[in-house]
C-alpha positions as CSV (number, residue, x, y, z in Angstrom):
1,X,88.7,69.5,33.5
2,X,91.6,67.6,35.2
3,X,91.9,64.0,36.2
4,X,91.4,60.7,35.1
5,X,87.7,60.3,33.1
6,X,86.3,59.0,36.9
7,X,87.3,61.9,38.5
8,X,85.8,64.1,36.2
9,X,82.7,62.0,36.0
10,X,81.9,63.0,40.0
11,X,83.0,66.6,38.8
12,X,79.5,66.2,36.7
13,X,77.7,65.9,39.6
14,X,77.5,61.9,39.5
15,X,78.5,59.5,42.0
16,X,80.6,56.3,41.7
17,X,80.0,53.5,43.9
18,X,81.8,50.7,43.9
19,X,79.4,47.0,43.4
20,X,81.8,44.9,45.1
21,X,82.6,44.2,48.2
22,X,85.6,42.2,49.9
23,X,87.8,41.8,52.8
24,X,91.0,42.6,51.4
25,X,90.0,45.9,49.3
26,X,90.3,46.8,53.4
27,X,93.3,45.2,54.1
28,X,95.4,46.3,51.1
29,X,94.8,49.5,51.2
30,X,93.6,49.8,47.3
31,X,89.7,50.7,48.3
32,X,91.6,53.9,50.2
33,X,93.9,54.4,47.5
34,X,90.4,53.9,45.0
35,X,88.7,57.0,47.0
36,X,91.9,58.7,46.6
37,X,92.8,58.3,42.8
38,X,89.9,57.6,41.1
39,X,87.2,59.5,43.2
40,X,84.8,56.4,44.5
41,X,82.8,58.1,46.8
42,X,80.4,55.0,47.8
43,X,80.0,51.0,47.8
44,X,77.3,48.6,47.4
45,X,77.0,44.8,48.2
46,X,73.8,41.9,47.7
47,X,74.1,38.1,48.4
48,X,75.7,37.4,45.0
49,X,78.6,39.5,45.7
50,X,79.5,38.3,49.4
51,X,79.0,34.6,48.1
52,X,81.7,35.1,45.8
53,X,84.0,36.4,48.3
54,X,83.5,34.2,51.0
55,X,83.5,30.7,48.8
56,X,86.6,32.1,46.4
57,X,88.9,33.5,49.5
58,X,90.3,32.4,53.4
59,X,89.8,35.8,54.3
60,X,86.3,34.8,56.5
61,X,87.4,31.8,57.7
62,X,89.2,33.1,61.1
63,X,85.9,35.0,61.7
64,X,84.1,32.3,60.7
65,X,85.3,30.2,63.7
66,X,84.8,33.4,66.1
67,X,81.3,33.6,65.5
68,X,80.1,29.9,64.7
69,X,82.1,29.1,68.2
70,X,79.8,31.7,70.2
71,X,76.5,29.1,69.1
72,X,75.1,31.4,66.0
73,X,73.4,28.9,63.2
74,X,74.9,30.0,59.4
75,X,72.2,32.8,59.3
76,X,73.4,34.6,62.1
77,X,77.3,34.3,61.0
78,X,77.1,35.9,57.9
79,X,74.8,39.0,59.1
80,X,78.4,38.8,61.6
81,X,80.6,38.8,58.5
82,X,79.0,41.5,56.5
83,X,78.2,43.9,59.6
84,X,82.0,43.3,60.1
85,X,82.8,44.7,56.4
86,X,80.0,47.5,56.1
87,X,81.3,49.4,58.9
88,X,84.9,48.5,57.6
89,X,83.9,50.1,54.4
90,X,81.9,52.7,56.1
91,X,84.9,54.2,57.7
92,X,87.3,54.4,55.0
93,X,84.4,56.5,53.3
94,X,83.3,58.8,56.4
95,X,85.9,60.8,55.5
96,X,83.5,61.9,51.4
97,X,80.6,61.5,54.2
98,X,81.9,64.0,56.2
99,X,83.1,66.7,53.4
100,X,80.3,66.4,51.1
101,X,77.9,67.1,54.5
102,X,76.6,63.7,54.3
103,X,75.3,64.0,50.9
104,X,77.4,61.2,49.9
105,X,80.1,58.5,51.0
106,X,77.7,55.5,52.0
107,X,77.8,51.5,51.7
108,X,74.5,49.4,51.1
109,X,74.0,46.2,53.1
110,X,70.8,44.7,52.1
111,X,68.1,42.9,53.9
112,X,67.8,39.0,53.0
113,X,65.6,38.9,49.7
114,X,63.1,36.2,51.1
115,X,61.8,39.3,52.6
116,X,60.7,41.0,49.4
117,X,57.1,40.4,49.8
118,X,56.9,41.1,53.5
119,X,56.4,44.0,54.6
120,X,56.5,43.8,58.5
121,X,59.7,41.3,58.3
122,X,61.7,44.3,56.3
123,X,60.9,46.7,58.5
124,X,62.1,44.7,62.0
125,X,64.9,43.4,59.6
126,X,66.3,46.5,58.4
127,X,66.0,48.1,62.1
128,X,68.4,45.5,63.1
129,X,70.8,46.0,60.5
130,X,71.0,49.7,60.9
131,X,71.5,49.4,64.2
132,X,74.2,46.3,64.0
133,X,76.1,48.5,61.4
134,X,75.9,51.8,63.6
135,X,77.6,54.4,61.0
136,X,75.8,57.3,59.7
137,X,77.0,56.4,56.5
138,X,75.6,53.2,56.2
139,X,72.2,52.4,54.2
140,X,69.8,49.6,54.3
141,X,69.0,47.8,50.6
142,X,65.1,47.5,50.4
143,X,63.6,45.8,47.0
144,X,60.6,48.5,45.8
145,X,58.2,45.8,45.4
146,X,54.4,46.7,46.5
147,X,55.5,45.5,49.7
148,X,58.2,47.0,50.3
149,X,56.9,50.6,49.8
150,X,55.5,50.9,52.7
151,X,58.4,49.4,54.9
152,X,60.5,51.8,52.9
153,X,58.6,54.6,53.6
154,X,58.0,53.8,57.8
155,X,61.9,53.2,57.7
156,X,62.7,56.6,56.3
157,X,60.1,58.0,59.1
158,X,62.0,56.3,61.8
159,X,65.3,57.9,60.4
160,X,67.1,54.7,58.7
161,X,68.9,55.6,54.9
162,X,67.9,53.8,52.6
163,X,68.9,52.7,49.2
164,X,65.4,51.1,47.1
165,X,66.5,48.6,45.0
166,X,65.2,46.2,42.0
167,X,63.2,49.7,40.7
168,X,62.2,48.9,37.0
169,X,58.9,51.1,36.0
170,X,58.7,54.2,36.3
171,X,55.5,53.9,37.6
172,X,56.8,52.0,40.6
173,X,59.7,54.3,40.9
174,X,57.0,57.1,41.2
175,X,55.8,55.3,44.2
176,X,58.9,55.0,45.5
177,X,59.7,59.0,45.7
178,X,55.8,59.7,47.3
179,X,57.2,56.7,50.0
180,X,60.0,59.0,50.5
181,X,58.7,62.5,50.1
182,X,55.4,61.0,52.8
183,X,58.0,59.4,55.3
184,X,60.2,62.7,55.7
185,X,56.9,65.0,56.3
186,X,55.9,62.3,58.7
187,X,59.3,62.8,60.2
188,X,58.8,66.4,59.7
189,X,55.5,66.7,61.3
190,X,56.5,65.1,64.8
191,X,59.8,67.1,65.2
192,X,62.7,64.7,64.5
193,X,65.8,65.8,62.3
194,X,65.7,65.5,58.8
195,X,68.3,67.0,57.5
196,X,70.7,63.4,57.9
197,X,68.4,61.0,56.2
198,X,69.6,59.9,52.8
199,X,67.9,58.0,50.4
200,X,68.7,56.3,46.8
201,X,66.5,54.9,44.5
202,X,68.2,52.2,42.4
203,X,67.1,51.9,38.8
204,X,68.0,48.9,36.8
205,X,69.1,49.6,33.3
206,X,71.0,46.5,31.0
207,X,69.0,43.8,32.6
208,X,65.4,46.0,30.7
209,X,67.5,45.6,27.8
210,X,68.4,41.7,28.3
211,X,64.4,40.6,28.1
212,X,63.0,43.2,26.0
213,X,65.3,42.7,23.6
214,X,64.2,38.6,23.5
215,X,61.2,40.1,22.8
216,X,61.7,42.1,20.3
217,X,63.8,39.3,18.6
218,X,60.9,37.4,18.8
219,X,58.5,39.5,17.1
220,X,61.2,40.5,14.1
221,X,61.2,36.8,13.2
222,X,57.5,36.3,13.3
223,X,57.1,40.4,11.9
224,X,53.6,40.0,9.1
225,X,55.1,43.5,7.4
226,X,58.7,44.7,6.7
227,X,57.7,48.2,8.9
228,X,57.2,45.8,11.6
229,X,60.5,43.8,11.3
230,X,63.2,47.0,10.5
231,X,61.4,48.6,13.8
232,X,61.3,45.7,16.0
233,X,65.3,45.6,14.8
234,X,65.3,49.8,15.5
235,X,64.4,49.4,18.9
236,X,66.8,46.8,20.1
237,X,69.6,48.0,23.2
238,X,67.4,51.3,23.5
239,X,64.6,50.1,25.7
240,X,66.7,50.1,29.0
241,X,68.3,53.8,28.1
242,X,65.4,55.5,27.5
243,X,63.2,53.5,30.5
244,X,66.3,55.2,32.6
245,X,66.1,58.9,30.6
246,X,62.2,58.9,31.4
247,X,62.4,58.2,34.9
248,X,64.8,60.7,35.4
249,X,62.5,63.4,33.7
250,X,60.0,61.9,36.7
251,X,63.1,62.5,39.3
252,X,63.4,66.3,37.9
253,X,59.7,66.7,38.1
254,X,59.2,65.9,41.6
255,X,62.0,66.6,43.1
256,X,61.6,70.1,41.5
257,X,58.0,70.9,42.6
258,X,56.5,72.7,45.3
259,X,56.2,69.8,47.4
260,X,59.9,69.2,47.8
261,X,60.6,72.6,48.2
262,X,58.7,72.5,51.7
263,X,60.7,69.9,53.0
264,X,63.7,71.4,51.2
265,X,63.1,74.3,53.6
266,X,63.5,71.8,56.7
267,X,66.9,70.3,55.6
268,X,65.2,67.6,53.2
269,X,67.8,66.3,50.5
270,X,67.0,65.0,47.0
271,X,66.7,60.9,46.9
272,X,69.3,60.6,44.1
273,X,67.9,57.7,41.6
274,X,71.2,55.2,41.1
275,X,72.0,53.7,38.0
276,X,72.3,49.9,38.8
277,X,72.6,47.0,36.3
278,X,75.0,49.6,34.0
279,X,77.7,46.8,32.4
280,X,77.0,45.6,29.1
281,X,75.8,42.1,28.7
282,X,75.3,42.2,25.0
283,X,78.8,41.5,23.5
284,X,77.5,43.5,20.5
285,X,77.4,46.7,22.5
286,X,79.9,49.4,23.7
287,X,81.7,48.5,27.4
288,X,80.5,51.6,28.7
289,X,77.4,51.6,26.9
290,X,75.2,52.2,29.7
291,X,77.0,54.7,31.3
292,X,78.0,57.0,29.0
293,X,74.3,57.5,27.9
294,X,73.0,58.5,31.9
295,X,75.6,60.6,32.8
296,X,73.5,63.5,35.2
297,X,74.3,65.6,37.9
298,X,72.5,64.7,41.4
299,X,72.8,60.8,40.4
300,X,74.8,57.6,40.8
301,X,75.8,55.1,39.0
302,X,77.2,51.8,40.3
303,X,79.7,50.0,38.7
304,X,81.3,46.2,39.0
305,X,85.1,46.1,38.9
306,X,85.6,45.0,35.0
307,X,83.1,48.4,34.2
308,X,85.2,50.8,36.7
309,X,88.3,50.3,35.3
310,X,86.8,50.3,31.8
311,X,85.9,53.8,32.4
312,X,89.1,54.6,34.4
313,X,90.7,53.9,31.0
314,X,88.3,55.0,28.1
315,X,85.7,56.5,29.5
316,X,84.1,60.1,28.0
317,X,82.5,62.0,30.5
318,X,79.6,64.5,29.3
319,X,76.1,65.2,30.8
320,X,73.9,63.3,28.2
321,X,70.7,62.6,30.3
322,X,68.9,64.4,28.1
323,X,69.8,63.8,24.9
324,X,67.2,62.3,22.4
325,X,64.3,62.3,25.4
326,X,61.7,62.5,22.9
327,X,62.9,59.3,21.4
328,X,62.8,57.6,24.7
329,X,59.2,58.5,24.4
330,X,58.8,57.3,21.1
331,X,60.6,53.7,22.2
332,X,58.1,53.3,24.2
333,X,55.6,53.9,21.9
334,X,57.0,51.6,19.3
335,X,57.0,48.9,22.0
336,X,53.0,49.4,21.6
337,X,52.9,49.1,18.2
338,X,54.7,45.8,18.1
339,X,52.1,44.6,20.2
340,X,55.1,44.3,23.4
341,X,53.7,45.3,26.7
342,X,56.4,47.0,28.3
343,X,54.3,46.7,31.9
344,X,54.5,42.7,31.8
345,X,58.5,43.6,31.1
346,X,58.4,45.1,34.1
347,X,56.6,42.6,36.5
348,X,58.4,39.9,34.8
349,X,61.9,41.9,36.0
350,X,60.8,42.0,39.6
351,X,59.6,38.6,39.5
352,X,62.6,37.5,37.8
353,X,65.3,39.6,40.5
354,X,63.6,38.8,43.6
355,X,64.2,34.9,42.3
356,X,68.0,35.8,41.3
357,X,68.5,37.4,45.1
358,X,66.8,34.1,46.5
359,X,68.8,31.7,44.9
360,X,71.9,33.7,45.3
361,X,71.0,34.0,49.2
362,X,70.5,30.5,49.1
363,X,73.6,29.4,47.5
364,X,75.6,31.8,49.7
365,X,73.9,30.0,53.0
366,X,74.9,26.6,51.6
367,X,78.3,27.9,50.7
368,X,78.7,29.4,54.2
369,X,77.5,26.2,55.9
370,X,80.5,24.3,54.0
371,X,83.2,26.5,54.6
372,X,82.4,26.5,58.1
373,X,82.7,22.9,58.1
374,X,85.7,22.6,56.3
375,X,87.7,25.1,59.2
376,X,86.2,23.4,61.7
377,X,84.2,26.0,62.5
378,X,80.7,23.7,63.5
């Protein structure tokens, strides 16, 4: 297999898309020159990411004035700016959206993360951002909370791709493929096309691994038995993996039964799970850590800048989504035996994202409100 360890990473089956986002990837012709050379076939972007790029750069600030001087308040002018650079990045990848029969070649853009736990304000949110972006390659980020299942599954009914994020259970991931499987029959049943509606369900993976493992800490230090402490050690960095190996048996499960295969029959695609969250943040681990252990056909993983390049220079590609599955049982189970409940892991994850989106969202509006000042543009 020829190329550098990214190309022959997509030759696996897996898709890389890019979690960054920023003016000049567009200008300087290096996110072309990325699709080109190191096969990115897709881009994602959240609050944090635009906040970085509008505080850190002048490359808003000429828009900035545009849109501030036709009366829009701070809310209204970034929903301008990222539009602006969705359908920017959109274009450079209709080209992978185009060859790969729109299997792949998208960019996120994510509905504002106050609406996590309302349903009806996703739905008429993501509506409007579809339709602002206006690129078939384009989806809309929805958090899989218990509220947003059902606006994800009445957007995939209307037609809207989109990419579920903040999935950390299986069980809600679970939910998360009926919302999709239900809203393309739905689709299905009253005639409309669904052979162009894409879907990705985005599967956190490091950040399992950053509060389990306090956890398990935890209980090695207050450990009654020397059993207890040498497993509680064991099972440290192996909680995310193996969270991410089982829902994938889940993915295989569904999307291979006889209940896919009707809609299969209509033009129905696979929702590909993503691997999100897949840098290291434990110093004590491996860079590619993380990705090297969910390599798998018909997924993708999304990578930050530092973890691209990591792999663009070390990485080892080889399909190892399977390896050790019955140990990612067994994790599980010795999660129980500690006495951990890997469910209140879970809830606390959600809990804990939704509040990280917030505050980034927040921080992004003030930043926003600032810069505008500063140019004069209010």
């Amino acid at each position: 297999m020829t190329g550098n360890p990214l190309q022959r990473l997509n030759a696996l089956g897996q898709s890389i898309w890019y979690d960054y986002i920023r003016r000049d990837l567009f200008t300087s012709g290096r996110l072309d020159r990325m699709i080109r050379e190191d096969a990115l076939t897709g881009m994602t972007s959240n609050p944090t990411i635009f906040q970085k790029a509008i505080a850190d750069s002048d490359l808003y600030d000429e828009d900035m004035r545009r849109l501030a001087g036709q009366g829009l308040d701070t809310y209204r002018v970034f929903e301008g700016l990222e539009v602006q650079d969705v359908q920017r990045a959109a274009d450079l990848f209709r080209p992978v959206f185009d060859r790969t029969g729109g299997d792949d070649g998208f960019v996120s853009i994510e509905v504002g993360p106050h609406l996590a736990l309302d349903r009806d304000g996703t739905i008429e949110e993501a509506r409007r951002l579809w339709k602002s972006c206006d690129r078939p390659n384009v989806m809309v980020k929805i958090p899989g909370t218990k509220e947003g299942v059902p606006a994800i599954r009445q957007c995939l009914e209307e037609g809207i791709n989109i990419n579920i994020t903040l999935l950390f259970s299986v069980s809600r991931y679970r939910e998360v493929m009926e919302a999709y499987l239900a809203g393309l029959e739905a689709r299905a049943a009253a005639g409309k096309p669904v052979d162009r509606v894409r879907s990705v369900a985005s599967f956190f993976v490091s950040r399992v691994d950053t509060m389990a493992d306090k956890k398990l800490d935890a209980r090695a230090k207050e450990a009654g038995s020397d059993r207890e402490r040498a497993l509680a050690k064991d099972l440290r960095s192996k909680v995310g993996i193996a969270n991410a190996r089982i829902a994938f048996q889940a993915f295989e499960e569904i999307f291979g039964g006889g209940r896919f295969e009707a809609l299969a029959k209509k033009g129905v695609k696979r929702q590909k799970p993503l691997w999100a969250s897949t840098s290291t943040k434990d110093p004590a681990l491996p860079d590619l850590y993380y990705v090297e252990a969910l390599v798998a056909p018909d997924t993708v993983d999304t990578m930050p800048p530092e973890t691209l390049e990591a792999y663009r220079d070390h990485g080892e590609p080889a399909v190892r989504i399977h390896d050790d599955l019955q140990d990612a049982h067994a994790v599980f189970r010795g999660l129980t035996e500690l006495g951990i409940d890997d469910k209140a892991i879970f809830r606390d994850l959600e809990d804990e994202g939704i509040r990280k989106f917030s505050d980034s969202y927040d921080s992004l509006m003030k930043t926003l409100a600032e810069k505008q000042q500063a140019v004069g543009a209010r």
